[in-house]
C-alpha positions as CSV (number, residue, x, y, z in Angstrom):
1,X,0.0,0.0,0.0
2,X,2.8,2.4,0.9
3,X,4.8,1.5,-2.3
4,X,1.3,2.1,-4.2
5,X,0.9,5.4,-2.5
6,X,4.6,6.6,-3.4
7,X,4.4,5.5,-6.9
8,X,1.1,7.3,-7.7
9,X,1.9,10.7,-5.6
10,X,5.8,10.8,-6.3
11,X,7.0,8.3,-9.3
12,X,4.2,8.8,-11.5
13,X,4.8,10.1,-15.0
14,X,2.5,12.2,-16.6
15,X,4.4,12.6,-20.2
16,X,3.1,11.8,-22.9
17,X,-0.7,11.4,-21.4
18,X,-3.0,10.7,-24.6
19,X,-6.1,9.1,-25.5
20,X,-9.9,9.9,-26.4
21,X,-10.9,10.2,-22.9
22,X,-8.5,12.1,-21.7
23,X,-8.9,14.3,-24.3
24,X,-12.3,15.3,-23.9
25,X,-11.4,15.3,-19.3
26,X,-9.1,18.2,-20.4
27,X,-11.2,19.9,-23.3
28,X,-14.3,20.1,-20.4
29,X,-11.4,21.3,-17.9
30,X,-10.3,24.1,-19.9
31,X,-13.5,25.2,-20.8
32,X,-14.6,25.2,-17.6
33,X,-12.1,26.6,-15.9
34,X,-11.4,29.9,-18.4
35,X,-15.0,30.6,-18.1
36,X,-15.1,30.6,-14.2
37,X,-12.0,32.1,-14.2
38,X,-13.1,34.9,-16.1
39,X,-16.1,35.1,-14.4
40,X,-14.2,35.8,-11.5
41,X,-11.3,37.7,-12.5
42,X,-13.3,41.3,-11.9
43,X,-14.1,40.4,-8.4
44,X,-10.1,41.0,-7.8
45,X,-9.4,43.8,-10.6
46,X,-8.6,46.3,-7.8
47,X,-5.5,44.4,-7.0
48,X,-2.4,46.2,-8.6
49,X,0.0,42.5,-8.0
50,X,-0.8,39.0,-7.7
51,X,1.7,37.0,-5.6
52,X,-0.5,33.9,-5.4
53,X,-3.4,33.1,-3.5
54,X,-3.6,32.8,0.2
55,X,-2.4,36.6,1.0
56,X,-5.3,37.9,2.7
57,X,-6.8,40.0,-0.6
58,X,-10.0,41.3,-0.4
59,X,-11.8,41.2,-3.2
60,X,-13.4,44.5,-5.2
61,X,-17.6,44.4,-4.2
62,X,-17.4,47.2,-2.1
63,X,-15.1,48.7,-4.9
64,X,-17.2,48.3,-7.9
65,X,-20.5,49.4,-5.9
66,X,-18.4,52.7,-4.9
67,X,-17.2,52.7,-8.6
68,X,-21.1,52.3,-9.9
69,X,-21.7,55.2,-7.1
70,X,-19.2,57.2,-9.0
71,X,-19.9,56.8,-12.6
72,X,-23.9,57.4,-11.5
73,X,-22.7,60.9,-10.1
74,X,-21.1,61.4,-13.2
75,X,-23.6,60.6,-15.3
76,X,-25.9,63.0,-13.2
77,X,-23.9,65.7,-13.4
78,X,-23.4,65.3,-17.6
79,X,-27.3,64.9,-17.6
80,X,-26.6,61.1,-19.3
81,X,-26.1,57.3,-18.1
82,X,-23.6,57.1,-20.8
83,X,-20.4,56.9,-18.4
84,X,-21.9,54.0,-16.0
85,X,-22.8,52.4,-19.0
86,X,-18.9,52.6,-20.4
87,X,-17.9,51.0,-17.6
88,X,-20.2,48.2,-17.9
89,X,-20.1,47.5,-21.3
90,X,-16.1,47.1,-20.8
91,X,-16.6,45.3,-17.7
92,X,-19.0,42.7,-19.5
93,X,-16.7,42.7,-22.8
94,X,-13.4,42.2,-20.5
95,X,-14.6,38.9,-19.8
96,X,-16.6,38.0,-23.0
97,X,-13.0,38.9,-24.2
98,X,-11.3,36.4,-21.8
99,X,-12.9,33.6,-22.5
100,X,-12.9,33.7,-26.3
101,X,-9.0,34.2,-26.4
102,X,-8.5,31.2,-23.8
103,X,-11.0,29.2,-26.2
104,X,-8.7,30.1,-28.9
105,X,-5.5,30.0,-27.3
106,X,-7.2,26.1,-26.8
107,X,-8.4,25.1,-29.7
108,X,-6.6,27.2,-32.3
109,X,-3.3,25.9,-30.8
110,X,-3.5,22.5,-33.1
111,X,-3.9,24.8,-36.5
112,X,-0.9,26.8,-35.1
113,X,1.4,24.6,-33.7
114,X,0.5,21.1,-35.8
115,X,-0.5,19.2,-33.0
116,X,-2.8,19.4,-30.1
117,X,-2.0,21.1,-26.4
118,X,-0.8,18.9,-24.7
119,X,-2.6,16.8,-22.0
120,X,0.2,16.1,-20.0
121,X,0.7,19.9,-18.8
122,X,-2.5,20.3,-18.1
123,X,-3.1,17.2,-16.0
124,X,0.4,17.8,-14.2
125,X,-0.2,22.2,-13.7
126,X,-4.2,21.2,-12.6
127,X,-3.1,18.8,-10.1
128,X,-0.1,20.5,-8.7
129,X,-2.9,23.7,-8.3
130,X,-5.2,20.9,-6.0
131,X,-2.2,19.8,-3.7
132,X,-1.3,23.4,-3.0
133,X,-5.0,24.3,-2.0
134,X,-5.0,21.1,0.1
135,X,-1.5,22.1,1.8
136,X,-2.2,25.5,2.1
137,X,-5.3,24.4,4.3
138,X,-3.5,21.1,6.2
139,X,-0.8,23.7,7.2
140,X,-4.2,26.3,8.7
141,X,-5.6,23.1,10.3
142,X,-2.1,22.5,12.0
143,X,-1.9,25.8,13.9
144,X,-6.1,25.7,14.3
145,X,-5.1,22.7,16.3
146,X,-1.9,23.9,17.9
147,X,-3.6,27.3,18.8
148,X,-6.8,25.4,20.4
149,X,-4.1,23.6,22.4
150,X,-2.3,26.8,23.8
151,X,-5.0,28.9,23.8
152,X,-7.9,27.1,23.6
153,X,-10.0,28.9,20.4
154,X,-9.3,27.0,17.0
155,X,-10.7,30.1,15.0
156,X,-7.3,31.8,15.7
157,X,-4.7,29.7,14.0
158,X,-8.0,28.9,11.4
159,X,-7.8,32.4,10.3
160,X,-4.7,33.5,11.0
161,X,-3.7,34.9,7.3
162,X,-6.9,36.8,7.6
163,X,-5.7,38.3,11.0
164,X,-2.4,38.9,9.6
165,X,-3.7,41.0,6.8
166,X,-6.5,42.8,9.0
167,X,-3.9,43.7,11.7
168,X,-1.3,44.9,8.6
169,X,-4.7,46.9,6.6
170,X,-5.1,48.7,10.6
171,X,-1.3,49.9,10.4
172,X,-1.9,51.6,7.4
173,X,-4.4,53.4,8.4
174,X,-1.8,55.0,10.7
175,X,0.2,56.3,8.0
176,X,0.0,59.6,7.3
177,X,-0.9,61.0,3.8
178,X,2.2,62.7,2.9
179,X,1.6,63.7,-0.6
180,X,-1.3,66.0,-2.3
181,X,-1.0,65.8,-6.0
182,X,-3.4,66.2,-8.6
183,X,-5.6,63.0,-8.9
184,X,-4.3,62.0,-12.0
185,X,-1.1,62.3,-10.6
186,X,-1.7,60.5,-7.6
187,X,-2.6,57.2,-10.1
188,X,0.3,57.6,-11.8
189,X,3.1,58.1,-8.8
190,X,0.9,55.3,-6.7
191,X,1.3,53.1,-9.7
192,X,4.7,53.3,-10.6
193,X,5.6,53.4,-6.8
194,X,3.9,49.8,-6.5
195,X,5.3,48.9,-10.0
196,X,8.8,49.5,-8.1
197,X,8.3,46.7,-5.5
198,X,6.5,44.6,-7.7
199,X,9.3,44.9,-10.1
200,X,11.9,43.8,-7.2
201,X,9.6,41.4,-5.2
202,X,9.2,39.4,-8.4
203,X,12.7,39.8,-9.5
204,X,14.1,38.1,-6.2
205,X,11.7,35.3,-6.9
206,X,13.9,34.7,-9.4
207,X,17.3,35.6,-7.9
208,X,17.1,34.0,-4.5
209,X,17.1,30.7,-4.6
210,X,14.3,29.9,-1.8
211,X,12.4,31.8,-3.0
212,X,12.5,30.3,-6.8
213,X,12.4,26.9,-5.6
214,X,9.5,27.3,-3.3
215,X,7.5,30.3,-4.7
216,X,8.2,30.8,-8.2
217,X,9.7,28.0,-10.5
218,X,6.0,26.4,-10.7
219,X,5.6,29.0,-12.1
220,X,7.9,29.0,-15.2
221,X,7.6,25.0,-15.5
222,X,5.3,24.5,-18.4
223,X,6.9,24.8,-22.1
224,X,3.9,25.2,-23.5
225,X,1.7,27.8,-22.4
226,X,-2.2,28.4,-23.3
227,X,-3.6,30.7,-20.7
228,X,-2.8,32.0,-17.3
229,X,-5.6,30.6,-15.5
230,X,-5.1,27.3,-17.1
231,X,-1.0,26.5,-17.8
232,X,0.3,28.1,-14.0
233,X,0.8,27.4,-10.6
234,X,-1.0,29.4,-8.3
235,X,1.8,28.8,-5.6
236,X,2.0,30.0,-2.5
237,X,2.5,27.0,0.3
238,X,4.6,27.2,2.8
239,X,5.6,30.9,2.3
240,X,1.8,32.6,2.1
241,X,1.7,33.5,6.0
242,X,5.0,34.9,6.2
243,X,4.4,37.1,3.2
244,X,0.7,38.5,4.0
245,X,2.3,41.3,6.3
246,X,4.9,42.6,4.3
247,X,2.9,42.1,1.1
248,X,-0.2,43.9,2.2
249,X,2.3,46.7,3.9
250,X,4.4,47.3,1.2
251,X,1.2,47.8,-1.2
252,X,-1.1,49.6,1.4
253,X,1.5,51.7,2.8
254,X,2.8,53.4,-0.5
255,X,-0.4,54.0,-1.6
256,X,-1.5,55.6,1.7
257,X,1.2,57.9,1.1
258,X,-0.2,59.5,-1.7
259,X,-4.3,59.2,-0.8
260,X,-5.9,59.3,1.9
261,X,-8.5,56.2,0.7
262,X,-7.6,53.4,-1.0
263,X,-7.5,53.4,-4.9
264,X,-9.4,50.1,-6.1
265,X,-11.9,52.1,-7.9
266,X,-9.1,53.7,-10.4
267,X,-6.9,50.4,-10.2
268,X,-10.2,48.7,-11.2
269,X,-10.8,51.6,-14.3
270,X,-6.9,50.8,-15.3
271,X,-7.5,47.1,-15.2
272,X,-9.8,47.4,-17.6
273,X,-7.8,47.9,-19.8
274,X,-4.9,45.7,-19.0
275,X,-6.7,42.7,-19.3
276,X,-7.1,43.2,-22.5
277,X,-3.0,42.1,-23.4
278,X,-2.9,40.3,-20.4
279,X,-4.7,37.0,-21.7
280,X,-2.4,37.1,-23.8
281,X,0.9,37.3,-21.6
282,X,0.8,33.2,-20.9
283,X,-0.6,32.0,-24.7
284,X,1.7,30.1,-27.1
285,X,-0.6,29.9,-29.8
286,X,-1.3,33.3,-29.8
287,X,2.0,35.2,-29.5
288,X,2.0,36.0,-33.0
289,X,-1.4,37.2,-33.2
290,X,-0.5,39.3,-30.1
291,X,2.7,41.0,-31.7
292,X,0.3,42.0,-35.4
293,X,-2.1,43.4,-33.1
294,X,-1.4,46.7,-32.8
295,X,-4.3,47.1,-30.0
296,X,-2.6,44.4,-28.1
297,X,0.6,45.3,-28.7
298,X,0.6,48.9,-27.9
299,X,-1.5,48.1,-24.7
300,X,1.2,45.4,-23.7
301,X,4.1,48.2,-24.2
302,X,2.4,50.4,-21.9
303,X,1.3,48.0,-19.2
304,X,4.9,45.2,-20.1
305,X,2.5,42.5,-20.4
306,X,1.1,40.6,-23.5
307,X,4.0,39.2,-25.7
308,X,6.3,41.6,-23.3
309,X,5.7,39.2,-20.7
310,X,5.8,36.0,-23.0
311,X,9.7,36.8,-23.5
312,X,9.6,36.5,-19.8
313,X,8.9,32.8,-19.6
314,X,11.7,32.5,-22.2
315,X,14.3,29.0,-21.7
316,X,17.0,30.6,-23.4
317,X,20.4,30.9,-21.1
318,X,20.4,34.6,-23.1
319,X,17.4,35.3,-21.0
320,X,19.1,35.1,-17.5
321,X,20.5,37.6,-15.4
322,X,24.8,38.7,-15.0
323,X,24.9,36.1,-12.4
324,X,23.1,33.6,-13.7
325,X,19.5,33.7,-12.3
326,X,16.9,32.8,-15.0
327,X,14.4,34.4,-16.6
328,X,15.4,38.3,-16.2
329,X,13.8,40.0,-18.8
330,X,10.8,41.8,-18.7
331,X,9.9,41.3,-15.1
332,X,7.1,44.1,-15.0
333,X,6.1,46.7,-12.6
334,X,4.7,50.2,-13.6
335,X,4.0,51.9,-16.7
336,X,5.8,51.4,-20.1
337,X,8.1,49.2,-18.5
338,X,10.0,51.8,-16.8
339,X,11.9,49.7,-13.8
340,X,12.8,47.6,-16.3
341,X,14.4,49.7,-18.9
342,X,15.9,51.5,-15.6
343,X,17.8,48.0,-14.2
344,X,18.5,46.9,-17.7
345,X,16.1,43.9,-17.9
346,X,14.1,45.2,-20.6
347,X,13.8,43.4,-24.0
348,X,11.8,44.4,-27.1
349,X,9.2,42.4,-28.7
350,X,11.0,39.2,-31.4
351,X,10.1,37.9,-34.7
352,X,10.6,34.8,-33.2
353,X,8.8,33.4,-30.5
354,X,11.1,32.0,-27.9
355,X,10.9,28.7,-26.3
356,X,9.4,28.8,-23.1
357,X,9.9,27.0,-19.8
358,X,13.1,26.0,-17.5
359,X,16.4,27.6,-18.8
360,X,17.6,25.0,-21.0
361,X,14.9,23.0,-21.4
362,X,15.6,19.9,-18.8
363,X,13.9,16.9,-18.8
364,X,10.9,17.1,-16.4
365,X,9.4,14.6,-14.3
366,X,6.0,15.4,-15.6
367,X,4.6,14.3,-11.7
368,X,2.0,17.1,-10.1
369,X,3.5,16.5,-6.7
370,X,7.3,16.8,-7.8
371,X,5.9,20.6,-9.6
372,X,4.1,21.4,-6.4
373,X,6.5,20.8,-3.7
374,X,9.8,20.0,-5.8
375,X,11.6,22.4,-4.2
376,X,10.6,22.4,-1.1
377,X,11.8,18.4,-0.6
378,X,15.3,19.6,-2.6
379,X,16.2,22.4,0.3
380,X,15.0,19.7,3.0
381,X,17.3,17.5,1.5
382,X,20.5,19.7,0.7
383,X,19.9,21.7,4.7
384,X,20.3,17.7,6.2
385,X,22.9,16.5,3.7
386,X,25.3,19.9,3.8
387,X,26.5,19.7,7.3
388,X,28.7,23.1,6.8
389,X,26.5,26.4,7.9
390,X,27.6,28.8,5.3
391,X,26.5,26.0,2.9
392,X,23.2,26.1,4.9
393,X,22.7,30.0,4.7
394,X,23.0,29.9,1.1
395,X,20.7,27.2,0.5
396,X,18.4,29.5,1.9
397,X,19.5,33.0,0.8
398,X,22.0,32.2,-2.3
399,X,21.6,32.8,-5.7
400,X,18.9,30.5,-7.7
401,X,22.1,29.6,-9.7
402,X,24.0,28.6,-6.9
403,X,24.3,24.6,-6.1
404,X,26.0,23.6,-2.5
405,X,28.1,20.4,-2.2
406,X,25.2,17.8,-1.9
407,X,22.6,18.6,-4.5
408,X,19.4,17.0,-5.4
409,X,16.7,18.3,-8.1
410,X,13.6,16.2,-7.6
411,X,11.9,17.7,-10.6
412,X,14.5,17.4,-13.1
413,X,14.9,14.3,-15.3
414,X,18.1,15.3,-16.8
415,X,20.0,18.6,-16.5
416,X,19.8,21.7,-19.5
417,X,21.2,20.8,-22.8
């Protein structure tokens, strides 16, 4: 039973996966899944960063109802419904919009590419998605239980992420408004400012090598991409309660600065428009399509998203950093790609689409479990089998290119060609 169990969590290989059957599982999968998703998205459109799920973000009712307050105002004071109506009728075409480029990105992908998506990534990507959910809410049940022991009230290790993010939203409010621009203004600086952290908070995902291995190389995994909500690991487990506080602070905060209340409405308004290259950021099929389109393309310039993110995701050694870390081009963060261009990790659109995935292309053990928590099992293993401490801190805090001594990657069939 125990060998059983191992083989079908750890050893088993999802390459290759083909077959009638599982062809239609994953065709009513995607479907879906791209239409919930979309459905969805606008209920979180007032976030300005996504670091996976499980950081305390609240989602945007209250915003849109104060956004519908607003546009109504508007409309009275032009005499016409017309603005409230604008903002519906792009709400409503976002995601119409959504779903019809994830069908495509789906079922165009075989006219494009010669062959079908393939079923093994999205077996592998949905799976590794379910184990994180579940660990994400085995770890919550672990200190429910241990806080019931000490203190006798499950609720508070339950909903501790929740707590953490309240208790960081109440310091906020104790920060002073600093800064009294001109509204318009106030978007813009606000926007960059968080464009700045996002810029360097998803750029040490990548440099760090904890952080890449537990966080963020799920992330970059698949080589064939079809959508975001489909082909990528929402991955957060173990680090999503020691990142709620700084996360929420770091976001909060520098808006605070610069306005009194918080700015979902107008982060919902710009969103609006973002989303519109955005489907388009994690679609191999479609890159092409996205680079002719000059709506697409212009609105992926400004926001460094659409094919600008694509090269992103790019396997090519070419694409990693001065000291090796992977995947350091286009790493996003304000408008026009600004922190990029400033740290030298811009890169302009190609003719050709890159390859996409791991730098080098390994050979993957195509196993949901090995994705999900991969990395986690490789720094358990190198922290017990390095007995030297420097060797220890930078397991923890060294570069993502950086190997110690006594090395084992439990995701990789063979190493980069």
């Amino acid at each position: 039973m125990k060998e059983h169990l191992k083989y079908w969590l750890w050893d088993a290989d999802m390459s290759g996966l083909e077959g009638r059957n599982w062809r239609r599982l994953a065709t009513t999968y995607v479907v879906l899944l791209a239409v919930l998703h979309s459905l969805f998205f606008p209920l979180y459109m007032n976030q300005v960063a996504f670091l996976g799920s499980g950081l305390g973000d609240e989602d945007a009712t209250s915003a849109w109802r104060e956004l519908f307050a607003r546009m109504d105002a508007w409309g009275e004071a032009l005499n016409s419904p017309l603005p409230l109506w604008i903002v519906v009728a792009l709400a409503v075409g976002g995601v119409l919009f959504r779903i019809y480029t994830q069908f495509r990105s789906y079922f165009k992908f075989k006219a494009y590419e010669g062959r079908e998506f393939p079923i093994d990534i999205i077996g592998t990507i949905a799976l590794a998605n379910i184990y994180n959910l579940i660990a994400i809410h085995v770890l919550l049940l672990a200190i429910g239980l241990g806080s019931l022991m000490l203190f006798g009230e499950f609720s508070i290790g339950w909903t501790s992420v929740e707590k953490l993010a309240a208790l960081a939203r109440d310091w906020i409010d104790q920060i002073p408004t600093i800064f009294d621009l001109h509204p318009v203004l106030t978007v813009f600086a606000v926007y960059m400012l968080h464009g700045f952290f996002h810029y360097w908070l998803h750029r040490f995902g990548h440099s760090f090598r904890a952080l890449w291995l537990l966080f963020h190389r799920q992330h970059h995994v698949p080589e064939q991409m079809m959508n975001q909500s489909i082909t990528d690991v929402v991955f957060s487990f173990p680090l999503f309660i020691l990142m709620v506080v700084p996360y929420t602070l770091i976001f909060g905060a520098t808006s605070k600065l610069f306005s009194a209340e918080p700015l979902y409405v107008e982060f919902i308004l710009i969103n609006l428009f973002m989303v519109i290259p955005e489907i388009h950021a994690h679609s191999t099929a479609l890159y092409y399509e996205a680079c002719k389109n000059p709506i697409v393309r212009w609105l992926g310039w400004l926001f460094l998203n659409g094919p600008y993110h694509y090269l992103h995701h790019s396997s090519e050694p070419t694409d990693s950093g001065k000291n090796g870390a992977v995947n350091m081009v286009n790493i996003g963060g304000g408008f026009f790609g600004l922190w990029d261009r400033v740290f030298g990790t811009f890169r302009p659109l190609r003719a050709q689409r890159p390859k996409v995935g791991l730098t080098g292309n390994p050979t993957l053990h195509m196993n949901p479990m090995r994705v999900a928590i991969g990395g986690l099992v490789q720094l358990l293993y190198e922290l017990k089998h390095n007995r030297s401490w420097k060797d220890r801190l930078l397991i923890i805090f060294g570069s993502s290119n950086w190997n110690p001594p006594v090395s084992q990657d439990f995701l990789l069939q063979q190493p980069p060609n």
